[in-house]
C-alpha positions, 0 to 999 in steps of 0.5 A: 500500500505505502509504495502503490503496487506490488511487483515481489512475493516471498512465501516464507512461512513454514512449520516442522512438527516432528511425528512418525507416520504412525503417531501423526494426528490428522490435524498435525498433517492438515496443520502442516499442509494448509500452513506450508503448501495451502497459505502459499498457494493463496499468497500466490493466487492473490498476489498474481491477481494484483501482478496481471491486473498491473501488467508488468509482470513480477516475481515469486518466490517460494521458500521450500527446503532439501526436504523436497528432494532429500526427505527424512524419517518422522518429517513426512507432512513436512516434506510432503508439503515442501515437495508439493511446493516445488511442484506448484512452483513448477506448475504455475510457472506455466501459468503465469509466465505468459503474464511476465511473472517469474516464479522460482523456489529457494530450497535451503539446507540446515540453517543456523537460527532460532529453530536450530536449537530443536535437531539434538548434536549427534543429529547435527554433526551428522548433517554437518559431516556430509556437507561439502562445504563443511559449515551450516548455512546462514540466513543471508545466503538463503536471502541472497538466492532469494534477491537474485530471483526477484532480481532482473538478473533472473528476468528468464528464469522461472519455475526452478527451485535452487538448493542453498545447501552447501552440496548436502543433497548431492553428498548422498547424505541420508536422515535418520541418525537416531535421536 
């Protein structure tokens, strides 16, 4: 509203319960999937209604995680719906690329923060272990996949989701160290 239009969107909302299959409630799964897939893809719709109506074009981008292609045991809503936001990503690009707007997805790795706190050491190191690059990401390495996307340096890319991951998913590392 303070600038008159809206030319980016980052979906960047997300939750990561902890339940096996056999544990999870149903409303754990509904939870996680109408937060991470169900919210962004009314973002989205909203959002490409404001872009067509401006003609312009725009950006999107959607915050996904390795979990898309590098799944984990106890995580099955979690990367379900991260997975199912690649495949939105990939889907709407087809969509809304004839209006000029890009739509891309970030899949970040293991990230150091606030939420870090909840994987237990030996789990951690394990990730940490298979890392090429050998250091947990930061928050402004996700940011700066983020500004190219919504940047014109990617004006003819869309519907691809780039890993910031420091290489895990091609390292062959595999969840499930025993907490």
């Amino acid at each position: 509203a303070e600038l008159g239009r809206l030319d980016i969107l980052v979906n960047n909302a997300g939750v990561y319960p902890h339940s096996s299959l056999l544990d999870m409630p149903d409303a754990e799964w509904d939870d996680v999937m109408a937060i991470n897939l169900r919210g962004a893809f009314v973002a989205i719709r909203e959002a490409a209604r404001v872009m067509i109506a401006q003609g312009d074009g725009g950006r999107i981008v959607n915050i996904a995680s390795v979990d898309a292609i590098a799944p984990e045991p106890r995580f099955s809503h979690y990367d379900a719906s991260k997975g199912g936001l690649v495949a939105l990503t990939r889907s709407l690009a087809l969509e809304l690329g004839p209006h000029r707007i890009t739509i891309n997805g970030v899949g970040p790795g293991l990230i150091d923060g606030p939420g870090l706190d909840r994987f237990v050491p030996k789990r951690k190191a394990a990730f940490l272990a298979h890392v090429p690059l050998g250091t947990i990401g930061q928050p402004e390495e996700i940011a700066d996949a983020v500004l190219f996307f919504a940047s014109d340096m990617a004006r003819w890319v869309t519907g691809q989701t780039l890993y910031v991951d420091g290489g895990v998913q091609f390292a062959g590392y595999m969840w499930g160290v025993d907490e």
